[in-house]
C-alpha positions in Angstrom: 3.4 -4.0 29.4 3.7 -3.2 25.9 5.3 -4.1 23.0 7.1 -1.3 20.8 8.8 -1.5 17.0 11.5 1.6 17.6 13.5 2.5 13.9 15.9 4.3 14.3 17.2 6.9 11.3 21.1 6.9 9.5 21.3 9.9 11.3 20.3 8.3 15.1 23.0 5.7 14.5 25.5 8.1 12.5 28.5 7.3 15.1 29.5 5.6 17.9 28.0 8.4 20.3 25.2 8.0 18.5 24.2 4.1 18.7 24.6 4.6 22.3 22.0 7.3 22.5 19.7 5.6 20.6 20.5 2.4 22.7 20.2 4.3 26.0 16.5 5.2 24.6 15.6 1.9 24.1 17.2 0.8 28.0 14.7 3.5 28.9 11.6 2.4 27.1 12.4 -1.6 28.6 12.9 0.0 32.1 9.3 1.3 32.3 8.2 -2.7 31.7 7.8 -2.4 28.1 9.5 -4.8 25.1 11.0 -3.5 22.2 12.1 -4.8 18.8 14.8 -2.2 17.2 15.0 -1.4 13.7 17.9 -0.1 12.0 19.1 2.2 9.0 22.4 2.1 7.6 25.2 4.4 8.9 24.6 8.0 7.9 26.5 8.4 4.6 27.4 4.3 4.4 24.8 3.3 1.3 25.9 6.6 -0.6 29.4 5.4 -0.1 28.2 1.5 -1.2 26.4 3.1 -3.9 29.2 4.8 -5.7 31.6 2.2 -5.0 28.9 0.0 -6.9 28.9 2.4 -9.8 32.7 2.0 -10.0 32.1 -1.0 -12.5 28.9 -0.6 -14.2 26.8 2.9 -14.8 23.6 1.6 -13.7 24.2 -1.6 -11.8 20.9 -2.5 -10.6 20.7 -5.8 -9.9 21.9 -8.7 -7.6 25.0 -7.8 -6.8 23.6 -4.3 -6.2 21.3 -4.9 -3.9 23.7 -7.5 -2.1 26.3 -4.3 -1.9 23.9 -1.7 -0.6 22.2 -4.1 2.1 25.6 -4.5 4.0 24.9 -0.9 5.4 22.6 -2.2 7.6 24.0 -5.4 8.5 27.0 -3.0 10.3 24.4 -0.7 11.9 22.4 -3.9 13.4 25.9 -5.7 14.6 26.9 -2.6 16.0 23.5 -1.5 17.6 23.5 -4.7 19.3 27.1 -4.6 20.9 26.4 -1.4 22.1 22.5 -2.5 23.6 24.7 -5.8 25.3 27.7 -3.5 26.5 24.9 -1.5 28.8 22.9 -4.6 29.8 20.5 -4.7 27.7 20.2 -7.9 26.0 19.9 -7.7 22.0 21.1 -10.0 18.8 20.6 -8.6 15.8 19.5 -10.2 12.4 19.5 -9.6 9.6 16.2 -9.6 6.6 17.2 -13.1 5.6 17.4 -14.7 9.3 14.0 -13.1 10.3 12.9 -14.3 7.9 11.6 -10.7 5.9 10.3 -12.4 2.3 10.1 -10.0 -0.8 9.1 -9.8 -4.0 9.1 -7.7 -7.7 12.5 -5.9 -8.6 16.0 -5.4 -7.3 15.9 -1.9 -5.2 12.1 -1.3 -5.2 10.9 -4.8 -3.5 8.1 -5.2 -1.7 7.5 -6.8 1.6 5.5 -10.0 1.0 5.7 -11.9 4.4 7.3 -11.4 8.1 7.8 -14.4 9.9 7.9 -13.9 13.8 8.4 -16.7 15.3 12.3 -16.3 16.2 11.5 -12.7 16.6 8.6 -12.8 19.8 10.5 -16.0 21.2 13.8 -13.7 21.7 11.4 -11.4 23.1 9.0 -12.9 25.5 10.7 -16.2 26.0 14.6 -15.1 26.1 14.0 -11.2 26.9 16.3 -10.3 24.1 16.1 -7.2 21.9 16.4 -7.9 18.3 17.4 -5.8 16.4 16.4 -6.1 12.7 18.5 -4.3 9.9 16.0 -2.6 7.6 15.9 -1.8 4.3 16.5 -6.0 3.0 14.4 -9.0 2.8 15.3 -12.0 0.7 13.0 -13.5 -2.3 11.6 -17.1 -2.7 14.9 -17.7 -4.8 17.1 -16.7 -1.5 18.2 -13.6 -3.4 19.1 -10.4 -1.3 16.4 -7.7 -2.2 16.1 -3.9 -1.2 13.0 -2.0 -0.9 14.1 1.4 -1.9 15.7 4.6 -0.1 14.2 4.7 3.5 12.9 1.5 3.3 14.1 0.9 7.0 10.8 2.8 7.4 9.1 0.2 5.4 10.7 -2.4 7.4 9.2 -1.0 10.8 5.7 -0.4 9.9 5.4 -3.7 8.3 6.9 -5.4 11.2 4.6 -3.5 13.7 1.7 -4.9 12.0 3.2 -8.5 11.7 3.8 -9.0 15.6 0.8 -6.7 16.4 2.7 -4.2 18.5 1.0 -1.6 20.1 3.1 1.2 18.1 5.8 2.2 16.1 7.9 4.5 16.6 10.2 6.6 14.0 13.4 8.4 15.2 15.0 10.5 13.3 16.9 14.1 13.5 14.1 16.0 13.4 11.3 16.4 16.3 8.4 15.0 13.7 6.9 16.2 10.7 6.8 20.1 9.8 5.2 22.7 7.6 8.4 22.8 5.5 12.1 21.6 5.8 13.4 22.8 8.7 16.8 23.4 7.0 15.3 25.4 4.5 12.8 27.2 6.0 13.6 28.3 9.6 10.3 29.5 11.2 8.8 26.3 9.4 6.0 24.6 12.5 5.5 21.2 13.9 2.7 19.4 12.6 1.3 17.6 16.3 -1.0 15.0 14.4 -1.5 14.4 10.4 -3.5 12.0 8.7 -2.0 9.3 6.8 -3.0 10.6 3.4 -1.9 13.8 3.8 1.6 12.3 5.2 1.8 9.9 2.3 1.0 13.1 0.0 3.9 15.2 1.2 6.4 11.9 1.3 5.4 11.1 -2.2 6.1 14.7 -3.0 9.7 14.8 -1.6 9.7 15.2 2.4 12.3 13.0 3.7 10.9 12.1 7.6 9.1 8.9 6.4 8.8 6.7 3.3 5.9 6.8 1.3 5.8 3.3 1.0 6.5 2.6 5.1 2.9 5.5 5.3 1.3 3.8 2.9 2.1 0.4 5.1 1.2 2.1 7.8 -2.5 3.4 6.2 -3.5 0.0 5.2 -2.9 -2.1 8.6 -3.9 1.1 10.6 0.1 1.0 12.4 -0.1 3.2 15.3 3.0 5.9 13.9 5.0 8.3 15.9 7.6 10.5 15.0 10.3 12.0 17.2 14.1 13.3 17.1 17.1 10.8 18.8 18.5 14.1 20.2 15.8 15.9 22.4 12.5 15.9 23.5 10.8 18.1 22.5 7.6 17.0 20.6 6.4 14.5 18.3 4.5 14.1 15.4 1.3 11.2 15.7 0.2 10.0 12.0 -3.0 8.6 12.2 -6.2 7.6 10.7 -8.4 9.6 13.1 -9.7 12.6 12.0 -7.6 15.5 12.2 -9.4 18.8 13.0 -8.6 20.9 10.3 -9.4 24.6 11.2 -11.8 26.5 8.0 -9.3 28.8 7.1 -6.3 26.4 7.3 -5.8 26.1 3.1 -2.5 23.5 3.3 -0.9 21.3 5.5 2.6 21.2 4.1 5.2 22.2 2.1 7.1 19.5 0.1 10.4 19.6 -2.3 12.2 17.6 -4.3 15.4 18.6 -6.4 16.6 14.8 -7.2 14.8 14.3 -10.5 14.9 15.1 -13.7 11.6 16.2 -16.4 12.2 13.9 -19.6 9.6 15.0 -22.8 8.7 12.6 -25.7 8.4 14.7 -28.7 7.0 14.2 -32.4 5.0 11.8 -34.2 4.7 8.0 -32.0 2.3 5.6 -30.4 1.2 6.9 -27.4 -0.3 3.9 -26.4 2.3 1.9 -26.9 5.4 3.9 -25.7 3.6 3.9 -22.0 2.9 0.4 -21.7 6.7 0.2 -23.3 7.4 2.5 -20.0 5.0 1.3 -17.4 6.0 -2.4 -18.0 9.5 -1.4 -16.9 10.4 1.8 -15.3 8.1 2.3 -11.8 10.4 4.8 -10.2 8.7 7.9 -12.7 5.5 10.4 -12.4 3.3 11.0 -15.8 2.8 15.4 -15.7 1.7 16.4 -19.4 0.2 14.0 -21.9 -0.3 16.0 -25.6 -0.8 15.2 -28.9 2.8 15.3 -30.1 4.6 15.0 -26.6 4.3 13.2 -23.3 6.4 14.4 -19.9 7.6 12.4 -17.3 9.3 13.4 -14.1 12.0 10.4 -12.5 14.4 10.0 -9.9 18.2 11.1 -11.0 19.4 7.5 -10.5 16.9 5.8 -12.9 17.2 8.6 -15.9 19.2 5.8 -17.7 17.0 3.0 -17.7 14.2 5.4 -19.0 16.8 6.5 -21.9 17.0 2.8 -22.8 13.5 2.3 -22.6 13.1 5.6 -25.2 16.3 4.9 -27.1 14.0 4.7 -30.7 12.4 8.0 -29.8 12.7 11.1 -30.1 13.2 13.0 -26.6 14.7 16.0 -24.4 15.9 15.8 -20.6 15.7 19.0 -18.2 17.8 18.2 -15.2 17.4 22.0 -14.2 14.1 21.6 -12.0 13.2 21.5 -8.5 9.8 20.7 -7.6 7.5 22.1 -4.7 4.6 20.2 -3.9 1.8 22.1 -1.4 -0.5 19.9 0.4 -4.0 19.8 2.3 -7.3 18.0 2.1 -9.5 19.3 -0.7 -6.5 21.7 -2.0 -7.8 20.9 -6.2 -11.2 22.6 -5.3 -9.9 25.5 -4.1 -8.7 27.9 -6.7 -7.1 30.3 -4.6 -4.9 28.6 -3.4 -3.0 27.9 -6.3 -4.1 31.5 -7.8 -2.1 32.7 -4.8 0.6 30.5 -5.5 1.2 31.7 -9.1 0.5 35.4 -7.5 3.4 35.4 -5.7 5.6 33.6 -8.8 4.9 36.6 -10.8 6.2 39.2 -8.3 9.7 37.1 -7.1 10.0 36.3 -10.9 9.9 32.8 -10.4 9.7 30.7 -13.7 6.7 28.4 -13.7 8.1 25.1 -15.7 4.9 22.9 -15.8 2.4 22.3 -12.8 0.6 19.5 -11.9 -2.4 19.4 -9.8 -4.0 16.0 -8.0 -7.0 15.6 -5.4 -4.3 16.6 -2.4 -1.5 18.4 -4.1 -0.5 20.9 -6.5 3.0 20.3 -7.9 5.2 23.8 -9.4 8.4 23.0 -11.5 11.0 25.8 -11.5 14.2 26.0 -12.0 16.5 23.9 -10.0 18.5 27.2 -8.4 14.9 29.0 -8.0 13.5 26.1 -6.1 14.2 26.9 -2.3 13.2 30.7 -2.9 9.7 29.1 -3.4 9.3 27.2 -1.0 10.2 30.0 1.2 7.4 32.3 -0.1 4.7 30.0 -0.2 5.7 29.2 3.2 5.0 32.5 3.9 1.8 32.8 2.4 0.2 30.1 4.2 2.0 29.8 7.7 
């Protein structure tokens, strides 16, 4: 027998058709003598929806009351999971972060998971042979406030509960048959990846690939959680994250292709402190990446919804915002030490007339800002270079 953490995506659990597919995949996982704890998203669509109606009263409500709105999602996923799980004979309860309980700390919408407590949840288990099924995404703080712990932090949820009740794996359903070279959507002859390493997963989720949570990887790296990816709606591969070596062959330059067209590039112009205006920054705004740092300007890319806290933060400063970029990220072990590849990169820029914005280059990555309409195009050709 073994014990199994299954999450399941906004997508898996999208409708009612849905929930009982993913329900009729857990049946089947119990049926072979194995015990599962469920983990769910919100709805497909449902924390969107929460958001805005949020935003209907304040601009940039970030806060209690926020993250008390936007946890609900999941709270109707979990009920609704569970009906359907007891309506084929399999029983499940569900529960919710603050009934586990799932303890969390730091800020409103970007928590982190301090503490699982399992007692409840291997006692419904082993002793009452009861599915739980946990709503994701929420914990509650030492104060009994409702957190959140960021967009796709069901993910989060799963790999930190695998580790807590030492379950032999997790597993991650989603819409997609595991992790690929690009986005699917975007890039139609894009390839499975059958096994990737959890730094060059955390790399490409960092960068903008939407499968897994950087955080939930980053989880999942640290307490070596046993990670497997796979689609709700066929079965027809998987992708295994792990921290065994992955044969990588010699001529095999990148991994994967990442984008992101969600944030904005905010520049710091003329004469001021650098010193102080990034502790100003780092001592409040978390949710931002640090690309160009000159004399008489600093850059900074962030997320769409956080561009107004930054503005706050900079208010006294002088400062332009670009909203017209998209990002590509290209990832593979090694990838700053080898020149050609982004030489190649650049090659390729010049003849599709693609305007380079800024790049950025780490140990794993190399980041190209363009503009936001040119931004799929490149993904498209690189894809082609390397695949």
């Amino acid at each position: 027998m073994s014990l199994y953490v299954v999450k399941f995506g906004g997508s898996s659990v999208a409708t009612h058709a849905r929930i009982k597919r993913a329900s009729d995949i857990i049946a089947s996982i119990i049926s072979k003598g194995n015990k599962v704890i469920a983990v769910t998203s919100a709805m497909q669509g449902v924390t969107d929806q929460l958001i805005d109606f949020a935003k209907a009263f304040r601009d940039s409500p970030i806060d209690r009351e926020y993250d008390s709105i936007i946890s609900s999602g999941e709270q109707v996923a979990a009920g609704l999971f569970a009906l359907c799980l007891n309506s084929i004979g399999t029983p499940a309860k569900s529960m919710l972060g603050w009934q586990v309980p799932i303890k969390t700390s730091g800020t409103f919408s970007q928590a982190i998971i301090k503490s699982i407590s399992v007692k409840k949840i291997l006692e419904e288990v082993f002793e009452n042979g009861i599915t739980p099924v946990i709503a994701g995404f929420q914990g509650i703080s030492d104060e009994n406030e409702i957190m959140t712990i960021g967009r796709g932090g069901s993910d989060a949820t799963a790999c930190a509960l695998t580790y807590a009740v030492r379950a032999d794996e997790c597993f991650i359903y989603t819409d997609v048959d595991g992790v690929y070279t690009a986005d699917p959507r975007i890039v139609l002859n894009s390839k499975r990846i059958e096994k990737i390493s959890y730094d060059e997963m955390l790399e490409l989720a960092s960068n903008g690939a939407k499968v897994l949570q950087s955080r939930a990887i980053l989880i999942a790296k640290q307490c070596s959680v046993k990670l497997r990816v796979l689609s709700s709606f066929s079965e027809t591969g998987e992708t295994i994250v792990t921290n065994e070596t992955v044969y990588i062959p010699k001529d095999k330059k990148v991994t994967g292709i990442a984008h992101n067209t969600n944030s904005c590039m905010i520049s710091v112009l003329g004469d001021f402190n650098q010193t102080e205006l990034l502790e100003r920054i780092y001592n409040k705004e978390r949710n931002m990446d640090l690309i160009s740092l000159k004399e008489d300007s600093i850059s900074f890319l962030i997320q769409k919804p956080y561009i107004n806290e930054l503005k706050e933060i900079l208010k006294d400063a002088k400062f332009v915002v670009d909203n017209d970029i998209g990002i590509v990220s290209v990832v593979g072990n090694g990838i700053k030490t080898d020149q050609s590849v982004l030489k190649e990169i650049l090659r390729i820029m010049n003849m599709k007339k693609i305007k380079l914005k800024q790049v950025s280059l780490s140990d794993m990555s190399i980041s190209i800002i363009v503009p936001f309409q040119q931004t799929e195009l490149l993904v498209n050709e690189i894809h082609k270079l390397f695949f």
